[in-house]
KEKE-3310 file (N, C-alpha, C; in steps of 0.2 Angstrom, whole numbers, plus 5000, padded with zeros to 4 digits):
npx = (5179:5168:5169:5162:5170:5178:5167:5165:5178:5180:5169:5174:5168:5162:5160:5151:5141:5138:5131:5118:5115:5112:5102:5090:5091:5087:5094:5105:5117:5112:5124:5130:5125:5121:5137:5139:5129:5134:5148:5143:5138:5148:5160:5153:5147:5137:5127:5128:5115:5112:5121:5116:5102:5105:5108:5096:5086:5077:5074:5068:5060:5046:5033:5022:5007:4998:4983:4980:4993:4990:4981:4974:4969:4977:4990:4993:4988:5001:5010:5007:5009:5023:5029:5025:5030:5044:5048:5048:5056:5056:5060:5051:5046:5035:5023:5017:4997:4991:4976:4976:4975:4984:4998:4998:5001:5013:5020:5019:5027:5039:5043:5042:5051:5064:5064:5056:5049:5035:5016:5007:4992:4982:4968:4968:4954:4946:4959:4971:4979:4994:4995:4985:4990:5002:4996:4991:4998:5004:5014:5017:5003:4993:4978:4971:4960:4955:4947:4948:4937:4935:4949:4959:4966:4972:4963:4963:4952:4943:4925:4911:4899:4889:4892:4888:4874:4874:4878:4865:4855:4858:4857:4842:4835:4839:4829:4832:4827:4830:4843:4858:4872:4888:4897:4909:4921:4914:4918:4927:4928:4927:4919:4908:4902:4899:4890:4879:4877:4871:4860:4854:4853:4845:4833:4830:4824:4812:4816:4819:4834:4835:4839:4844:4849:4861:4877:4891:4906:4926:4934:4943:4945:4939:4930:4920:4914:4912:4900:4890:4887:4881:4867:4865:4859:4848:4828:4823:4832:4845:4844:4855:4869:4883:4899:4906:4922:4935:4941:4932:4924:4928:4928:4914:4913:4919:4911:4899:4901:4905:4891:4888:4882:4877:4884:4877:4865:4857:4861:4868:4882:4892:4906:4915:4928:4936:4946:4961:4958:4947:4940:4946:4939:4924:4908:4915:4917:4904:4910:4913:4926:4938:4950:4964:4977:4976:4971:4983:4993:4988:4989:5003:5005:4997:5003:5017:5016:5011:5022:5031:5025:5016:4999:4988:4973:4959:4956:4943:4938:4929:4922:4918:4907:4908:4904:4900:4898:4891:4881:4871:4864:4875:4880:4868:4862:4862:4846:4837:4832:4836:4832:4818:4825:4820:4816:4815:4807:4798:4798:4803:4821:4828:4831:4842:4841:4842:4845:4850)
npy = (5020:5017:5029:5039:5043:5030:5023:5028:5024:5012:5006:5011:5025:5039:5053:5061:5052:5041:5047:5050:5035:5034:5040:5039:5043:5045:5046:5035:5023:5008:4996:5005:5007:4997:4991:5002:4999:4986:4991:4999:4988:4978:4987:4990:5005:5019:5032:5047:5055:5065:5076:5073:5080:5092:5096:5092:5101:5089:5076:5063:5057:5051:5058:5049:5050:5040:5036:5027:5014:5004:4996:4984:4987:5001:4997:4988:4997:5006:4997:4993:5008:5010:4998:5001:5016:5014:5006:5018:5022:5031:5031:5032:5038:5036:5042:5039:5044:5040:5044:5058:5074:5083:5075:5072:5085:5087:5076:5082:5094:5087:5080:5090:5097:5088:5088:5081:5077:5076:5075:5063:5058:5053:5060:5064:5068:5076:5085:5096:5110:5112:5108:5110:5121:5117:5110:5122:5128:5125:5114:5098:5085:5073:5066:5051:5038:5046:5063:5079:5090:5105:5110:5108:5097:5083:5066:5051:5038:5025:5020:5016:5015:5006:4994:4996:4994:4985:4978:4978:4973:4961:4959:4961:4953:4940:4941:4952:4968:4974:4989:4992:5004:5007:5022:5029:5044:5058:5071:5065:5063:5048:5043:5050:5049:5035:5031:5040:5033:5020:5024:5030:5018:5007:5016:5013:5002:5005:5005:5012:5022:5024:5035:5027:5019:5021:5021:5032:5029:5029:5023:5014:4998:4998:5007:5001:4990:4996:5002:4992:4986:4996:4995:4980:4982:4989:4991:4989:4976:4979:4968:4966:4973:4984:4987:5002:5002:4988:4986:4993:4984:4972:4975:4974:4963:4957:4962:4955:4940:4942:4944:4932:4927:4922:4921:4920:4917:4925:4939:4946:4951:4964:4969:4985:4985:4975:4960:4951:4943:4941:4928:4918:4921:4915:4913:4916:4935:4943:4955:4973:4974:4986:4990:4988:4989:4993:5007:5012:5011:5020:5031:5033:5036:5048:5058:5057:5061:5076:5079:5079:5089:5084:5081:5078:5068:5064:5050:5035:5022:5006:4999:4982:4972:4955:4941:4932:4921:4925:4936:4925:4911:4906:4910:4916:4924:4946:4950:4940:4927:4916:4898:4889:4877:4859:4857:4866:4883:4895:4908:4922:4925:4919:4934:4944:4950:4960:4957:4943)
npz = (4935:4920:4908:4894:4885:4884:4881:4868:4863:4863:4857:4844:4838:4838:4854:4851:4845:4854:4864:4855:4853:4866:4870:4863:4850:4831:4822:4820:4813:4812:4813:4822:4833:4839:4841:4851:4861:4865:4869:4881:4889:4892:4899:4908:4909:4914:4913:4919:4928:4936:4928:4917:4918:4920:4908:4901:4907:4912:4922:4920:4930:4936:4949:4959:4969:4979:4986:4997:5001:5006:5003:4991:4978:4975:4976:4967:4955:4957:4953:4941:4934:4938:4930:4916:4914:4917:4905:4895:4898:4910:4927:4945:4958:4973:4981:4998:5002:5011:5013:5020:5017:5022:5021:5009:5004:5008:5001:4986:4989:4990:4980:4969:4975:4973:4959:4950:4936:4930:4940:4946:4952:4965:4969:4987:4998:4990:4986:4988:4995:4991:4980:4970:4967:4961:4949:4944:4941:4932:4933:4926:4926:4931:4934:4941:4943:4954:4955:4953:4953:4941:4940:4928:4920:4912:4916:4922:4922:4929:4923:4934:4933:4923:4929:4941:4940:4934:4944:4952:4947:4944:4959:4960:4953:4961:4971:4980:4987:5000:4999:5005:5006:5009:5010:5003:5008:5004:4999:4989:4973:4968:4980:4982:4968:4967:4977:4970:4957:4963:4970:4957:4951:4956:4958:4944:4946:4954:4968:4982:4991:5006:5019:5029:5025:5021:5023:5031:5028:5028:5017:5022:5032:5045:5047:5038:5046:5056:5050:5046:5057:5063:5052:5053:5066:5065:5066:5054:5044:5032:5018:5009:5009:5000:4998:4996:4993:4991:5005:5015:5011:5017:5031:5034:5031:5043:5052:5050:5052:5065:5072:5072:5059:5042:5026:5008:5015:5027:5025:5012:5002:4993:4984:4979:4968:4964:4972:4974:4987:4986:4980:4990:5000:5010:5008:4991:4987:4979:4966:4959:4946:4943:4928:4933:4930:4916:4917:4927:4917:4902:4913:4916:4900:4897:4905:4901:4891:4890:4896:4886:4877:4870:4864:4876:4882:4891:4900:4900:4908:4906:4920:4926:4930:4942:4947:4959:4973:4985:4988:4982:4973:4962:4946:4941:4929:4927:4932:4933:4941:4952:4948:4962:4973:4975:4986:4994:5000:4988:4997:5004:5008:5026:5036:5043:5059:5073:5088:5087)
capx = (5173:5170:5166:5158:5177:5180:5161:5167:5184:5180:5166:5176:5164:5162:5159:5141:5136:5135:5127:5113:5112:5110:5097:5089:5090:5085:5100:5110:5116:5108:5129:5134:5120:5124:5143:5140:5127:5139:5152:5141:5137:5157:5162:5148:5144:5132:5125:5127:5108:5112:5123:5112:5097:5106:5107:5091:5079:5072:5077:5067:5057:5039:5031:5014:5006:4994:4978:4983:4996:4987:4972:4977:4970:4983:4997:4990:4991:5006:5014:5006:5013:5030:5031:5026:5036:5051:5043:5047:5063:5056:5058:5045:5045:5029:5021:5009:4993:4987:4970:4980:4977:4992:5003:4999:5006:5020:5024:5020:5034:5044:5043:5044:5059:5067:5063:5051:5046:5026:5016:5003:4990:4973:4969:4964:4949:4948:4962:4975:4981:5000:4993:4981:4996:5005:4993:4986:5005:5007:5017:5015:4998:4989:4973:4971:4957:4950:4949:4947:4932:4937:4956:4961:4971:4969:4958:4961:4948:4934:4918:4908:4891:4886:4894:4882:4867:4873:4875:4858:4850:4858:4855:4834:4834:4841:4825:4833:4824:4831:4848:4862:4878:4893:4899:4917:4922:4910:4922:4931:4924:4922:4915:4900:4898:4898:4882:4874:4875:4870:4852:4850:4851:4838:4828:4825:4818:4807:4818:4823:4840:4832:4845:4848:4854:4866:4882:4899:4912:4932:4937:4946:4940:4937:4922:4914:4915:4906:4895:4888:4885:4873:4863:4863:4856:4842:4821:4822:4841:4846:4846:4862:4876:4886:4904:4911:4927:4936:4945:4926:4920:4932:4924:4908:4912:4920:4903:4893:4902:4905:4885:4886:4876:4878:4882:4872:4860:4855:4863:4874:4888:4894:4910:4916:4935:4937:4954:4961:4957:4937:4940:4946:4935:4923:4909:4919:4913:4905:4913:4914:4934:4940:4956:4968:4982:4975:4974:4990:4997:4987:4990:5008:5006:4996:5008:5025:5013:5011:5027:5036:5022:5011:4992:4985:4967:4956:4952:4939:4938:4924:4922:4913:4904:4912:4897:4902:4893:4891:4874:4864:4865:4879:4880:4863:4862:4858:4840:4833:4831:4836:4826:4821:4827:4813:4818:4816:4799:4801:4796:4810:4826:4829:4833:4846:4837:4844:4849:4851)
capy = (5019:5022:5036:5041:5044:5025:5018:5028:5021:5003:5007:5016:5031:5047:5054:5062:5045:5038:5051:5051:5030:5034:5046:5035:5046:5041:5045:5033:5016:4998:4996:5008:5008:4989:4993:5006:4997:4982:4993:4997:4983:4977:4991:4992:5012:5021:5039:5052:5056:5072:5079:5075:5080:5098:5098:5092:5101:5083:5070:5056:5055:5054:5056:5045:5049:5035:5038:5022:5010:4997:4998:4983:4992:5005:4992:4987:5004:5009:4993:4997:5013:5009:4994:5006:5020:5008:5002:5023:5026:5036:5031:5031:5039:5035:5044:5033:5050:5038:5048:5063:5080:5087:5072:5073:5091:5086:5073:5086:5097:5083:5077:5093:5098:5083:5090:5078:5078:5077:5072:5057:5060:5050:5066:5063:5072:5084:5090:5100:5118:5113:5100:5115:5126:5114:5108:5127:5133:5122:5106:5091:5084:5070:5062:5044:5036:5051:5068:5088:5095:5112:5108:5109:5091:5073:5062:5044:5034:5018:5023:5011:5016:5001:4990:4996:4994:4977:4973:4979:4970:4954:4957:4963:4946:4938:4943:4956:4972:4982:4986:4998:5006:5009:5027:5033:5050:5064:5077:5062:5061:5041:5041:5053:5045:5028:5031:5042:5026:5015:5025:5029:5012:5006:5018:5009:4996:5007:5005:5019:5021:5027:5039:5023:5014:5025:5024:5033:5025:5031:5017:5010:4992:5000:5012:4997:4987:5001:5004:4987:4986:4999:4993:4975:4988:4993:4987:4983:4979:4978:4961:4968:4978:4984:4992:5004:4998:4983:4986:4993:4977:4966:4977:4972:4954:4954:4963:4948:4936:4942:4944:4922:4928:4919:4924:4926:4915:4930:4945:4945:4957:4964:4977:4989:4986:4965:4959:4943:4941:4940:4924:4917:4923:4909:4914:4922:4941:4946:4964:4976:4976:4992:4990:4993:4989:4997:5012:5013:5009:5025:5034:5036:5036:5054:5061:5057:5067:5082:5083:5079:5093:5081:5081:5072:5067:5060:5042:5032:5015:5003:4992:4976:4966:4950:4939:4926:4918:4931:4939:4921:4907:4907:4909:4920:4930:4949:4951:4934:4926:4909:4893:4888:4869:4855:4856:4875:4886:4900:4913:4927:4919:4923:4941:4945:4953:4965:4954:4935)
capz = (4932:4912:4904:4889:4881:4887:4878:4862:4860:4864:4850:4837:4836:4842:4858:4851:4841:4858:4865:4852:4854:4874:4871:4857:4845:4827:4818:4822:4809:4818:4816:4827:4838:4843:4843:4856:4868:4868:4872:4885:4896:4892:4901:4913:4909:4917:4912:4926:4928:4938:4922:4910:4920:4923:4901:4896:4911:4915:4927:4919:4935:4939:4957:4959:4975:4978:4992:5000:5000:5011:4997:4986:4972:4974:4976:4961:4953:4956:4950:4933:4934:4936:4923:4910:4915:4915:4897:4892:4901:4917:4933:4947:4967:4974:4989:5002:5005:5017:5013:5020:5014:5024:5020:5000:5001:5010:4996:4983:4991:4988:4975:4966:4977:4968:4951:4946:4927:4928:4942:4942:4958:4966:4975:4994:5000:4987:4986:4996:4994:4989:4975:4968:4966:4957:4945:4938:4939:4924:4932:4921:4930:4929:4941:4944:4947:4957:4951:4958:4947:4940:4938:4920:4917:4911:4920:4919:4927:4929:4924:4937:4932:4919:4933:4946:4937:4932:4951:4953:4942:4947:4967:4962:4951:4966:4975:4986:4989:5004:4999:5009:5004:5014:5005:5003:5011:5001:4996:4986:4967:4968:4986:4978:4964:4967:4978:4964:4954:4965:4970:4951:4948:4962:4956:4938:4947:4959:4973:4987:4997:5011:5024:5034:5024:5017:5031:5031:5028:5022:5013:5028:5034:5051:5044:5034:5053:5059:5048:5044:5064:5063:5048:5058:5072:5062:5066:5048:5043:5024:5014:5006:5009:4996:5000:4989:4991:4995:5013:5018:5013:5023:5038:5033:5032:5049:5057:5047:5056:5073:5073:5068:5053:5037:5018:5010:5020:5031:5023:5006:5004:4987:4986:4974:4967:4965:4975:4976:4992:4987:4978:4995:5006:5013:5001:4988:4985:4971:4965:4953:4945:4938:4923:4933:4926:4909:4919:4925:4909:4900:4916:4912:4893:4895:4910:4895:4881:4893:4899:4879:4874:4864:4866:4881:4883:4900:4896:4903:4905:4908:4926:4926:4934:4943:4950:4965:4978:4993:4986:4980:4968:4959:4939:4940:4925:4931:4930:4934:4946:4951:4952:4967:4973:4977:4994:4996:4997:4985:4999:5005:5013:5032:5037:5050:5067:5078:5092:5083)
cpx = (5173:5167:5164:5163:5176:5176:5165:5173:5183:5174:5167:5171:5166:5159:5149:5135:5136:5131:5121:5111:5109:5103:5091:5087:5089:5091:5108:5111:5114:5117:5131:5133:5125:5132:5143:5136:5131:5145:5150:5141:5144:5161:5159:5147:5139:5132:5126:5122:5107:5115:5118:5106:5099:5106:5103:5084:5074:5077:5073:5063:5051:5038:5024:5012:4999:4988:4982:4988:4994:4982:4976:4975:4975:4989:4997:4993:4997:5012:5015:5009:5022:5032:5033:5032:5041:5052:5048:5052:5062:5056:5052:5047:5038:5030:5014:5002:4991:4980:4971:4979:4987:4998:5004:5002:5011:5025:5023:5024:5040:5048:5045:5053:5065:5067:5062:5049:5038:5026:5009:4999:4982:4972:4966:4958:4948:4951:4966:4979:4989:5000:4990:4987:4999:5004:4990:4993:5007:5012:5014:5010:4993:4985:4973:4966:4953:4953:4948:4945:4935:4945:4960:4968:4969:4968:4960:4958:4944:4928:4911:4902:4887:4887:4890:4876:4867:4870:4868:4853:4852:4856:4847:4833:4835:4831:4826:4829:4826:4839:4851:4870:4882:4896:4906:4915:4917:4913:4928:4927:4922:4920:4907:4898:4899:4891:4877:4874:4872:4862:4851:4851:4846:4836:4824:4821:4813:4809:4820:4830:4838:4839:4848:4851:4860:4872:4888:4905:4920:4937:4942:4940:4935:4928:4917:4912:4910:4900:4890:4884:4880:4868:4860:4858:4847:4834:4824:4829:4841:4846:4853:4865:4879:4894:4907:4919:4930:4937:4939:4923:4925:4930:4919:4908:4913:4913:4898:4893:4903:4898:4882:4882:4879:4877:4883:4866:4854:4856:4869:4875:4891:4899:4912:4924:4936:4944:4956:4958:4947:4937:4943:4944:4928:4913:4914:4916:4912:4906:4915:4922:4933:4947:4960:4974:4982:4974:4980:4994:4994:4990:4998:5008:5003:4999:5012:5022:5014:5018:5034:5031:5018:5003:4990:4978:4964:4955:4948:4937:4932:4924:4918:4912:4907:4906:4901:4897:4889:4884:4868:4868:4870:4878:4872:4864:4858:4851:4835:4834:4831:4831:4826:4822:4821:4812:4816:4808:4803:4799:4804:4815:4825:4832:4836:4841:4844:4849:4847:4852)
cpy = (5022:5024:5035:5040:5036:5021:5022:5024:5015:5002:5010:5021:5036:5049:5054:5056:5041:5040:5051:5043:5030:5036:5044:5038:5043:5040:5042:5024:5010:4996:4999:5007:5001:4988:4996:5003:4991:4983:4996:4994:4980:4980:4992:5001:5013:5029:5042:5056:5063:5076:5080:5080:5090:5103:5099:5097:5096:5079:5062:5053:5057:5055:5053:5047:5046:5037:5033:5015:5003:4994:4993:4984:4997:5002:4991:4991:5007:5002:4993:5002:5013:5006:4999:5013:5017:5009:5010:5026:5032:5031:5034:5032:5041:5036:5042:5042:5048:5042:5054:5069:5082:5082:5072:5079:5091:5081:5078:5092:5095:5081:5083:5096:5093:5084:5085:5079:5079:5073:5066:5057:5056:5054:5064:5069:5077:5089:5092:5105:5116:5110:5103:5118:5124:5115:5116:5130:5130:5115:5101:5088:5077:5066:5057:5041:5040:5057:5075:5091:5104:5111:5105:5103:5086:5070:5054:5039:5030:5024:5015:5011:5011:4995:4988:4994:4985:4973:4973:4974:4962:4955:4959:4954:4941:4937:4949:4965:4979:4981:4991:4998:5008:5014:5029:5039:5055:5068:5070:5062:5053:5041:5044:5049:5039:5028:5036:5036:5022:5016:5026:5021:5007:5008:5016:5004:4999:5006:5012:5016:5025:5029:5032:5017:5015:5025:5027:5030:5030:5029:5015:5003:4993:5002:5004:4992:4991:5001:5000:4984:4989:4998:4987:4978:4989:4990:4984:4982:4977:4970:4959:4973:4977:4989:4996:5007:4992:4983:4987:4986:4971:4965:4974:4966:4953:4956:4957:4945:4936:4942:4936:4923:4923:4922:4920:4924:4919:4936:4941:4954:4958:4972:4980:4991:4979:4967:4952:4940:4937:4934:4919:4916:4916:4915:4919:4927:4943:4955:4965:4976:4979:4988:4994:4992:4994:5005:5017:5016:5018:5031:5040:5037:5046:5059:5062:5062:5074:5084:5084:5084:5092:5084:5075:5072:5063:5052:5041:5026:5011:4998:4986:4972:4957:4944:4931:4924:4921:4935:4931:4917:4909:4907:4911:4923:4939:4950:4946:4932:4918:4904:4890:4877:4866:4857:4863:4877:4892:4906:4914:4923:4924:4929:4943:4950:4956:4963:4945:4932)
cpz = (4925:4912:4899:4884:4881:4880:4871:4859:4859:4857:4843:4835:4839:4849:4857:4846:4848:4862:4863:4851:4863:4874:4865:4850:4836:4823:4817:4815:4817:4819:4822:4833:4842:4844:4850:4863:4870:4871:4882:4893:4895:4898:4908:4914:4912:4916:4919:4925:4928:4931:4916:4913:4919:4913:4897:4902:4912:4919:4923:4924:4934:4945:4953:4966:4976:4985:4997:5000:5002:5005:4991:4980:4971:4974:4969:4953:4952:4952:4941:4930:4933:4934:4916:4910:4913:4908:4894:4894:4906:4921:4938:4956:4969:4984:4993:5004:5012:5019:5019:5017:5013:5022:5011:5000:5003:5004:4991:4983:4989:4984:4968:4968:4973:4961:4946:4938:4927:4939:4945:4950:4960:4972:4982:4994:4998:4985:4991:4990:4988:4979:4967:4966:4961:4952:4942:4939:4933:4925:4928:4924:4927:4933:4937:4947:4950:4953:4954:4952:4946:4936:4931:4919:4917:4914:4916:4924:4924:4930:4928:4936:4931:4924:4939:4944:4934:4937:4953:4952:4942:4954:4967:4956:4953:4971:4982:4983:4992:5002:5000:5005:5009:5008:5008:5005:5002:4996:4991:4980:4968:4975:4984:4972:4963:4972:4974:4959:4955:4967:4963:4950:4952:4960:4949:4940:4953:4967:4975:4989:5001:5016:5026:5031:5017:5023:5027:5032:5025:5020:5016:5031:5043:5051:5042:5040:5054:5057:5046:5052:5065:5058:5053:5063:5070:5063:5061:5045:5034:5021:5011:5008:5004:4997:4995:4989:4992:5002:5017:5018:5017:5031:5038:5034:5038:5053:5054:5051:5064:5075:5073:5062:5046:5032:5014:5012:5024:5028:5017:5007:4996:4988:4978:4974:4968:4967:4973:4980:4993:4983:4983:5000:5005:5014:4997:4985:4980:4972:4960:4951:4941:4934:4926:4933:4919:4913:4922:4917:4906:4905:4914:4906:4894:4900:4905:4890:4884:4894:4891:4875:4868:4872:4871:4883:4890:4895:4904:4902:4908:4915:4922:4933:4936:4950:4952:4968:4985:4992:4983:4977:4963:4950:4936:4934:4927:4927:4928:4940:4946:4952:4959:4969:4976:4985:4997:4993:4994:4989:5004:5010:5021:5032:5043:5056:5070:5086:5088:5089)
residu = (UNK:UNK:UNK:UNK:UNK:UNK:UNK:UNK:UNK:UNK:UNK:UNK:UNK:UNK:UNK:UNK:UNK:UNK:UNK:UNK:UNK:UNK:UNK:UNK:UNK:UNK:UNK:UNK:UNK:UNK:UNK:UNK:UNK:UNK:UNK:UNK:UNK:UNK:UNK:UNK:UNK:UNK:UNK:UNK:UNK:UNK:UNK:UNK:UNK:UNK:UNK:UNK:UNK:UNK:UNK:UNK:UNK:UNK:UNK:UNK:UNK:UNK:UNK:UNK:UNK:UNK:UNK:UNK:UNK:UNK:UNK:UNK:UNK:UNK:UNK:UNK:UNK:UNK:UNK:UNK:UNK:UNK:UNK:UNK:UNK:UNK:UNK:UNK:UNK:UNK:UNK:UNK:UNK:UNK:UNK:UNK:UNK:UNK:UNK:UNK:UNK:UNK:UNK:UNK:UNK:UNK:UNK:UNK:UNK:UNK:UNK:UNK:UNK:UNK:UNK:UNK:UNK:UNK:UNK:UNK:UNK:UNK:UNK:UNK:UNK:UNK:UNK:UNK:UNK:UNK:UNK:UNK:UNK:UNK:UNK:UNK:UNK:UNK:UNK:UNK:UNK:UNK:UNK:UNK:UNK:UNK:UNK:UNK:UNK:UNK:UNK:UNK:UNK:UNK:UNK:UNK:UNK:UNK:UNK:UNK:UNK:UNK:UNK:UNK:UNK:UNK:UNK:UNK:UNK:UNK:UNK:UNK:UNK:UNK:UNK:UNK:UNK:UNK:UNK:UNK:UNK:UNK:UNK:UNK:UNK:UNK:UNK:UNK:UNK:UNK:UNK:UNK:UNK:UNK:UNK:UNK:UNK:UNK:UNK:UNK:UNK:UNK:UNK:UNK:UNK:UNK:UNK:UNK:UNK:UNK:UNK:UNK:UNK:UNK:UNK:UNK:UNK:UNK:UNK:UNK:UNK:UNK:UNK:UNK:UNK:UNK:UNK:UNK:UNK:UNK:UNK:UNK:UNK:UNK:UNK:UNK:UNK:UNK:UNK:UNK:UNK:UNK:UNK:UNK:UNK:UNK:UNK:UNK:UNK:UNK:UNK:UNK:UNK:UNK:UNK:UNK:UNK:UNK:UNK:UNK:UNK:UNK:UNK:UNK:UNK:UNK:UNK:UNK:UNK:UNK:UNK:UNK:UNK:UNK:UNK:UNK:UNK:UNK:UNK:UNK:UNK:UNK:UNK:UNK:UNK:UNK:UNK:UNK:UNK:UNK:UNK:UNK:UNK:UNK:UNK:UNK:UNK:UNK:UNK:UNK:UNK:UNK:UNK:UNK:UNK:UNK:UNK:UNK:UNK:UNK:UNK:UNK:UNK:UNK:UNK:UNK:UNK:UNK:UNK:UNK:UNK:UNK:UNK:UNK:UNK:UNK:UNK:UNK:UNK:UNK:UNK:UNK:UNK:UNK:UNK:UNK:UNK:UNK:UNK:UNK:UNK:UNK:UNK:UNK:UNK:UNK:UNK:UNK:UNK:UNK:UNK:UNK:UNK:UNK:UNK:UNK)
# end
């Protein structure tokens, strides 16, 4: 295997001008440079990661540890993530929480036992003891998407607010009324605020979220199953359901349809976090999409700043709104209301019953 000695000779330089091209130092001429990376790949060289790692005190490594991997918003995420890494010369080990306390501390064990450079986190349910330790001990830190109020480091996240208040405002221009949320786990920052958004924005139009039509869900497709069952259940059942995520709303759709109900004929369904899979679906759902690629991509950019001892900032990025056919006429603008057809009385669509 060559060496370092090897890549120098074949490039007529010095050991530490190949050094300071490897490392991409600035001082180096545009000749040399391209002398020494064609000697290089010629050669087939390859740095000894461990070595350097033992010189510079870094590895070049991130951890990511992601709430769910099944979640193709976190598939998603973490894909963003490791582009741009790449893009900066870190590498990327990515741990599944599976909405896990005790499994996120276990990757946080991990991953610092590996001697991780920073580490890049969408806290599971508040947090966990190992994760807290980390992050006020000073490791490189950055949340993701969710965050652990108190805990002094860069936030990059969707602000869904303006999104909710969009959907609002299309599904009360729709003519809908009664309208329910399926809620992420509580001690989660987006599981709480994505129903604080969603009753302040009902309430600009004088609407309630009254208890029962608030269900629990934890952003597993099982919960929104569940939970859209007991809505169905209700004397009076909701007109809408609204999932606040995607995987709840897949449950949701499968309770529509095992009840034969139709959407949004009978009930419309609207979630939070677009997929592919909602441009598919059989109607295709309308839902809010977070930038997530764009925050990937920043994700890493303020992880690299903290860990090279630059300034790193929370960023916040805007959702939107993504308006399908699974709540109403299609190509509504929010806050109207569509016309109705010759054929049709403009009084309230049917409303799913208890036993259908």
């Amino acid at each position: 295997m060559a060496g370092i000695k090897d890549v120098a000779a074949a490039a007529g330089v010095s050991v530490a001008t190949v050094s300071r091209v490897l490392n991409a130092h600035p001082s180096v001429s545009e000749d040399a440079r391209s002398r020494v990376l064609a000697a290089v790949d010629e050669l087939g060289y390859r740095p000894n990661a461990v070595a350097r790692s033992l010189r510079t005190a870094q590895t070049r490594t991130l951890g990511l540890i992601i709430s769910d991997v099944m979640n193709p918003y976190f598939t998603e995420l973490a894909r963003s993530v490791e582009e741009e890494a790449r893009a900066l010369g870190y590498s990327v080990i990515i741990g599944n929480a599976d909405e896990s306390p005790k499994l996120q501390d276990d990757h946080v064990r991990t991953l610092l036992d590996r001697r991780i450079d920073g580490l890049l986190v969408s806290p599971t349910d508040g947090g966990s003891p190992q994760l807290l330790d980390a992050a006020r001990a000073g490791t490189p830190t950055v949340f993701v998407d969710r965050w652990i109020p108190g805990v002094d480091v860069p936030v990059v996240r969707a602000d869904g607010s303006a999104a909710v208040r969009d959907l609002v405002a299309h599904l009360h221009g729709l003519g809908h009324r009664r309208l329910a949320i399926i809620a992420g786990p509580a001690a989660t920052t987006t599981g709480s605020e994505r129903v604080d958004a969603f009753r302040a924005a009902l309430g600009a139009y004088g609407l309630e979220l009254p208890e029962e039509y608030v269900g629990q869900g934890d952003f597993q497709a099982e919960s929104g199953r569940r939970v859209t069952e007991a809505f169905l259940a209700l004397p009076e059942p909701p007109e809408v359901v609204f999932a606040a995520d995607n995987l709840m709303a897949l449950g949701a759709l499968d309770a529509i349809r095992a009840r034969g109900l139709r959407i949004p004929g009978d009930i419309a369904l609207a979630a939070f976090d677009d997929i592919p899979w909602f441009v598919h679906t059989d109607p295709p759902v309308t839902a809010i999409a977070q930038p997530t690629r764009e925050l990937g991509r920043a994700a890493v950019r303020a992880l690299t700043a903290v860990i090279e001892g630059r300034r790193a900032r929370s960023v916040t990025l805007p959702a939107r709104l993504v308006v399908r056919r699974s709540c109403g006429e299609p190509g509504a603008p929010p806050g109207t209301a569509p016309p109705a057809r010759p054929d049709q009385s403009p009084t309230p669509r049917p409303r799913p019953r208890s036993n259908p």
